[in-house]
Backbone as a chain_set.jsonl record, in Angstrom:
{"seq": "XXXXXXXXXXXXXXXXXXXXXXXXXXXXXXXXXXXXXXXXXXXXXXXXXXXXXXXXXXXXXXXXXXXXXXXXXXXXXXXXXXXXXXXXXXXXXXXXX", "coords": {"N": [[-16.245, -1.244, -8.686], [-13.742, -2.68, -8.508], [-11.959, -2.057, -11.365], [-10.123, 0.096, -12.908], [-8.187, 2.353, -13.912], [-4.304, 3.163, -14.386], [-1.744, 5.545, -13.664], [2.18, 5.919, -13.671], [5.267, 7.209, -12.642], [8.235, 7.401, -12.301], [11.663, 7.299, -10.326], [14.984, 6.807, -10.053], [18.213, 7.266, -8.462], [21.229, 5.841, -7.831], [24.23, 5.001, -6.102], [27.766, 5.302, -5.219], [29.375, 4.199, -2.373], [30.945, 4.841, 0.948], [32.902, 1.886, 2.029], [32.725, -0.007, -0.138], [29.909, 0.205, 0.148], [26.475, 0.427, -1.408], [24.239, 2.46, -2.41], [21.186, 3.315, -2.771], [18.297, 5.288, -3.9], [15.045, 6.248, -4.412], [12.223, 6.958, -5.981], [8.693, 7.24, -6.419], [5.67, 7.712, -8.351], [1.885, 7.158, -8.16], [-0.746, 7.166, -9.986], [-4.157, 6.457, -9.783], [-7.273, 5.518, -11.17], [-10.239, 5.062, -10.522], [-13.09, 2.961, -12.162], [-15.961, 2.321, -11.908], [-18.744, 3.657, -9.8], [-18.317, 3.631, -6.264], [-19.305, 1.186, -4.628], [-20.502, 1.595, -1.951], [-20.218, 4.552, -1.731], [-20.54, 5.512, -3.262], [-19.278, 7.244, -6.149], [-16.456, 7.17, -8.088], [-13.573, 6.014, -7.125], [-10.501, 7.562, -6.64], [-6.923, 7.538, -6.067], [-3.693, 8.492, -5.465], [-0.799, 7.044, -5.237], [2.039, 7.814, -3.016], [5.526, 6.729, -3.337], [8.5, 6.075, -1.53], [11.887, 5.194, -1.268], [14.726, 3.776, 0.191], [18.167, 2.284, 0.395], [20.277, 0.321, 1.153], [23.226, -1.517, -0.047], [25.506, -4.558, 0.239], [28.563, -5.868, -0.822], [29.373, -9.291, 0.034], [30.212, -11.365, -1.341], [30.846, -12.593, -4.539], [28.601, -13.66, -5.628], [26.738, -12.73, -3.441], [24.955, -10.726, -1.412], [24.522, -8.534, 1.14], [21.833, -6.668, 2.657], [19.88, -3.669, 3.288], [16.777, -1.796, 3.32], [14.269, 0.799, 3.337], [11.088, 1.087, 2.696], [8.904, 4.055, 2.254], [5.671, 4.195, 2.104], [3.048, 6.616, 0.831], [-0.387, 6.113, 0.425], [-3.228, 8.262, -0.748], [-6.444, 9.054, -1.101], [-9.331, 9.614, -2.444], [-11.75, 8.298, -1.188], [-11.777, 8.083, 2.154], [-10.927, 5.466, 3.232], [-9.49, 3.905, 2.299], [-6.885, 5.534, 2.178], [-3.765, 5.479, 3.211], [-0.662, 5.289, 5.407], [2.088, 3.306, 4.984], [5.025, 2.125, 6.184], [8.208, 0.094, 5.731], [10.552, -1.875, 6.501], [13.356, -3.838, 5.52], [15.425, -6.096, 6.138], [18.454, -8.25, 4.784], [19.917, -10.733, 2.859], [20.568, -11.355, -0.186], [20.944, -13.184, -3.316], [22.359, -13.742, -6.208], [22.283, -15.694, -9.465]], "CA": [[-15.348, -1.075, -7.56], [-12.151, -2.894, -9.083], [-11.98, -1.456, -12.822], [-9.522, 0.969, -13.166], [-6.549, 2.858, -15.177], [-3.24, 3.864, -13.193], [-0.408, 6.082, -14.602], [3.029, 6.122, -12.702], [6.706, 7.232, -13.128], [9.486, 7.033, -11.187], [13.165, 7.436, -10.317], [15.78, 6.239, -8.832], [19.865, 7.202, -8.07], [22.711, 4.954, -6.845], [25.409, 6.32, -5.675], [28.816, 3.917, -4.543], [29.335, 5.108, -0.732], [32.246, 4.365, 1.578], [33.188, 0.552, 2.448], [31.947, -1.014, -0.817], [27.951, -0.022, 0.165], [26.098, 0.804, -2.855], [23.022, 3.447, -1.962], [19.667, 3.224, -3.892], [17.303, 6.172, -3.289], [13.506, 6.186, -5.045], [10.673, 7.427, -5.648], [7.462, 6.611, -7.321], [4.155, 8.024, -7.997], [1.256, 6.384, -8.95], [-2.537, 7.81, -9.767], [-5.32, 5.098, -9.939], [-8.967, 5.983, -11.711], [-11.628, 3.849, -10.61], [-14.102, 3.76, -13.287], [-17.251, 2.35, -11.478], [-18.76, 4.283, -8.802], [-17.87, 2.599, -5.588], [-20.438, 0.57, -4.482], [-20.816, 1.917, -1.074], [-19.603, 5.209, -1.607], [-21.226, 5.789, -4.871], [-18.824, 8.011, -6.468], [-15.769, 6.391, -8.362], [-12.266, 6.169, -6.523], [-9.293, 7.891, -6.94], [-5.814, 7.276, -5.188], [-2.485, 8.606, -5.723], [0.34, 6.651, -4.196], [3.678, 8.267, -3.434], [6.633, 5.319, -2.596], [10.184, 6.627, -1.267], [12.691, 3.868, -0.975], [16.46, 4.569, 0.448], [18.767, 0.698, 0.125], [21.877, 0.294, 1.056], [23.883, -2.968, -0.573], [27.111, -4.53, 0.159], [28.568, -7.189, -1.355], [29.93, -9.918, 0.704], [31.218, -12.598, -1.862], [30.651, -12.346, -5.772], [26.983, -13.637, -5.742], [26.107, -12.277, -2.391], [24.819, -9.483, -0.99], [23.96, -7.611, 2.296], [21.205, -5.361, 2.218], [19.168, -2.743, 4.085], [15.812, -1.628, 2.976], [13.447, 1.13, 3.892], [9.518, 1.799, 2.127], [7.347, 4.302, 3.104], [4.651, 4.508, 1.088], [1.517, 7.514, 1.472], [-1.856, 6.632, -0.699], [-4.164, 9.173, 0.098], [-7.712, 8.29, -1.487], [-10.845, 10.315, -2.045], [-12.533, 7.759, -0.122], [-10.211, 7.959, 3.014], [-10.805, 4.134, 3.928], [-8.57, 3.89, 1.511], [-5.876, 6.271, 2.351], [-3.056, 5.07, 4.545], [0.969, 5.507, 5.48], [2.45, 2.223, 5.269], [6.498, 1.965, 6.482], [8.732, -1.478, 5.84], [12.22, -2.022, 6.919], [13.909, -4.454, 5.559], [17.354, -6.464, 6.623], [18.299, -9.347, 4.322], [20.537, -11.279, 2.18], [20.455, -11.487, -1.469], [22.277, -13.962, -4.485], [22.239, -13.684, -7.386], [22.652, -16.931, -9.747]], "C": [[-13.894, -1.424, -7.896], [-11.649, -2.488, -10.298], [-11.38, -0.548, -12.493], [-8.504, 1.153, -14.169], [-5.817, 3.153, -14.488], [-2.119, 4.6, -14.341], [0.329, 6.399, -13.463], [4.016, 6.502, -13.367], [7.081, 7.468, -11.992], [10.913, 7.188, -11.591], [13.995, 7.214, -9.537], [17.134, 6.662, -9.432], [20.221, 6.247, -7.473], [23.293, 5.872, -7.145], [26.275, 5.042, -4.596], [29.23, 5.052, -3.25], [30.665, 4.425, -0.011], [32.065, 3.154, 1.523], [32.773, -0.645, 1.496], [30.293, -1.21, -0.617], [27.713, 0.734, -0.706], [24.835, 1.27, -2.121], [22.359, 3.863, -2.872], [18.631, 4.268, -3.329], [15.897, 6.328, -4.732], [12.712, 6.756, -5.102], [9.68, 7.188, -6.79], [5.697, 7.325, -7.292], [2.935, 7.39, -8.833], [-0.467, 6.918, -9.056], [-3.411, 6.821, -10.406], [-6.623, 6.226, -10.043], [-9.349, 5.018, -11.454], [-12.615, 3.948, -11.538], [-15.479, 3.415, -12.732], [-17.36, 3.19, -10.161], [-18.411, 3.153, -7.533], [-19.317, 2.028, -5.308], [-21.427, 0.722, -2.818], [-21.226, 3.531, -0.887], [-20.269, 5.87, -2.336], [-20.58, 7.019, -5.404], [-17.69, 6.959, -7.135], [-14.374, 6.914, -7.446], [-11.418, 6.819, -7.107], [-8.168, 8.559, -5.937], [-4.785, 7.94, -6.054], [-1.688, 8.202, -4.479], [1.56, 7.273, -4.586], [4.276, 6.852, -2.642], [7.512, 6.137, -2.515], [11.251, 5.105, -0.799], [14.08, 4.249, -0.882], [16.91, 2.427, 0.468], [20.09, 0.93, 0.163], [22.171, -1.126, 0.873], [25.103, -3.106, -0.253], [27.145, -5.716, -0.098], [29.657, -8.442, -0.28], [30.653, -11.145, -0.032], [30.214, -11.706, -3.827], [29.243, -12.377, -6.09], [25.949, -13.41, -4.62], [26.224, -11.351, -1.478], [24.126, -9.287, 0.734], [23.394, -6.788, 2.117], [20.439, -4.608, 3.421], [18.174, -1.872, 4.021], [14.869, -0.839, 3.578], [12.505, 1.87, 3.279], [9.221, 2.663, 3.089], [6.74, 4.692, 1.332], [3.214, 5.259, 1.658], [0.895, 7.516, 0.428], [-3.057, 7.315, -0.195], [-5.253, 9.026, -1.384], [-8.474, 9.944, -1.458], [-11.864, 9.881, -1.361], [-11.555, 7.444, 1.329], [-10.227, 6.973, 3.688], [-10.063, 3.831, 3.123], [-7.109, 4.573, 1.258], [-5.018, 5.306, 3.473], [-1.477, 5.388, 4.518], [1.601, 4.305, 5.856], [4.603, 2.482, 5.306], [6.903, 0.492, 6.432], [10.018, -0.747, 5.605], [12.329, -3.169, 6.853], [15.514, -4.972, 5.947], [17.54, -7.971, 5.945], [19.664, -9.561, 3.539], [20.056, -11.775, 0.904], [21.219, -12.253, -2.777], [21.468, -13.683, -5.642], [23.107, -14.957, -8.086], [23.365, -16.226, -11.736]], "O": [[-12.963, -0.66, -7.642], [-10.428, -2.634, -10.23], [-11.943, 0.019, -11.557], [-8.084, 0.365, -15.016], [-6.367, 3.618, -13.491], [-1.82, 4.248, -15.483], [-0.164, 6.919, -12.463], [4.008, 6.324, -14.585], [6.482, 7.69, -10.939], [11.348, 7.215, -12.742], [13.844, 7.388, -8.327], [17.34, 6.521, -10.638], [19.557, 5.756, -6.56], [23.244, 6.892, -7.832], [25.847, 4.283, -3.727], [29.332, 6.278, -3.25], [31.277, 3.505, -0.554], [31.008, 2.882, 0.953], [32.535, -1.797, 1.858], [29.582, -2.156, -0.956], [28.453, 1.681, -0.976], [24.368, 0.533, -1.252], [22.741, 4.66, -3.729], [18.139, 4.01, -2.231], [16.185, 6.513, -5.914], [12.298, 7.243, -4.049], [10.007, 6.97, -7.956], [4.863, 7.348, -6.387], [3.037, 7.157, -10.038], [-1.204, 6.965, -8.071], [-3.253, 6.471, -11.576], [-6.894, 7.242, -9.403], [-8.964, 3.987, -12.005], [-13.053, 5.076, -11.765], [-16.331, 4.241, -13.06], [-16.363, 3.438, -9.482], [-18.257, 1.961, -7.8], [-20.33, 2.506, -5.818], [-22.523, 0.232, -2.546], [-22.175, 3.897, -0.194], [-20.624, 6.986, -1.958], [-21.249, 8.029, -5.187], [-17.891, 5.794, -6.791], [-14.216, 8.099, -7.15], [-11.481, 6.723, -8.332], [-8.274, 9.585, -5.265], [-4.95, 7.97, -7.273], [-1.718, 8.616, -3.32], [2.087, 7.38, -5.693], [3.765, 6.17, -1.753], [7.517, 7.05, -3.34], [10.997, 4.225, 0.023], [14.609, 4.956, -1.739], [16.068, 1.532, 0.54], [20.83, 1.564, -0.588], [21.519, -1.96, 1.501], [25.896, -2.167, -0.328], [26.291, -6.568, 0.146], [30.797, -8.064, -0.009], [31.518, -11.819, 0.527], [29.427, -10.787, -4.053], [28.662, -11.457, -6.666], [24.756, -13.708, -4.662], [27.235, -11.093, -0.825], [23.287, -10.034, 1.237], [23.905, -5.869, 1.478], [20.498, -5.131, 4.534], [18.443, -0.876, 4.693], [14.328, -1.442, 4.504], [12.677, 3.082, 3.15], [9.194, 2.456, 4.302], [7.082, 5.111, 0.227], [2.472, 4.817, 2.536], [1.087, 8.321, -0.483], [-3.76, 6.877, 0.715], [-4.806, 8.914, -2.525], [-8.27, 10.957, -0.789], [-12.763, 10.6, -0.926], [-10.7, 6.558, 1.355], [-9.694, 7.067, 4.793], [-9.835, 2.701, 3.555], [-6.342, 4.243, 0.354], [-5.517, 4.596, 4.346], [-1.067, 5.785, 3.427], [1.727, 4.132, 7.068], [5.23, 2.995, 4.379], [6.172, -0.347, 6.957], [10.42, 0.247, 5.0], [11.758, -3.89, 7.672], [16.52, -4.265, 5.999], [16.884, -8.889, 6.438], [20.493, -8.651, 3.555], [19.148, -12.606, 0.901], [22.228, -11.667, -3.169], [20.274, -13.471, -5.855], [24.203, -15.317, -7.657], [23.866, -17.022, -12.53]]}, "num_chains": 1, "name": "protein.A"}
């Protein structure tokens, strides 16, 4: 059930935007092999996750940042208890030392 292999790649742009905000756009894909059959399921798993990620940054002093953060992520499964569309929005502050 937990044994697997995954292969991903990914990419990402910035891009400097009006007012000193710095704009991060993403994406990611990821394909997971299960190698045992599942144990319910009896077949072995296999997922591919896509991620998209957009970020906007601004800097408010030399080691600190303003940010703005938004995942979605869709893993869609061959077992579809395992599939899902997860969204996060973040809003935060960031330093760097």
């Amino acid at each position: 059930d937990y044994s697997y292999t995954s292969r991903s790649i990914s990419a990402r742009l910035t891009h400097r935007l009006l007012f000193d905000i710095n704009g991060e756009l993403g994406y990611s894909i990821n394909k997971s092999n299960y190698r045992d059959n599942h144990s319910f399921f009896g077949y072995p798993r296999r997922d591919t996750s896509d991620t998209i990620t957009l970020q906007l940054t601004r800097p408010i002093s030399k080691n600190i940042n303003l940010f703005f953060r938004q995942n979605e992520t869709n893993n869609k499964s061959n077992i579809p208890y395992y599939s899902y569309l997860q969204r996060v929005t973040s809003i935060g502050i960031e330093t760097s030392f």
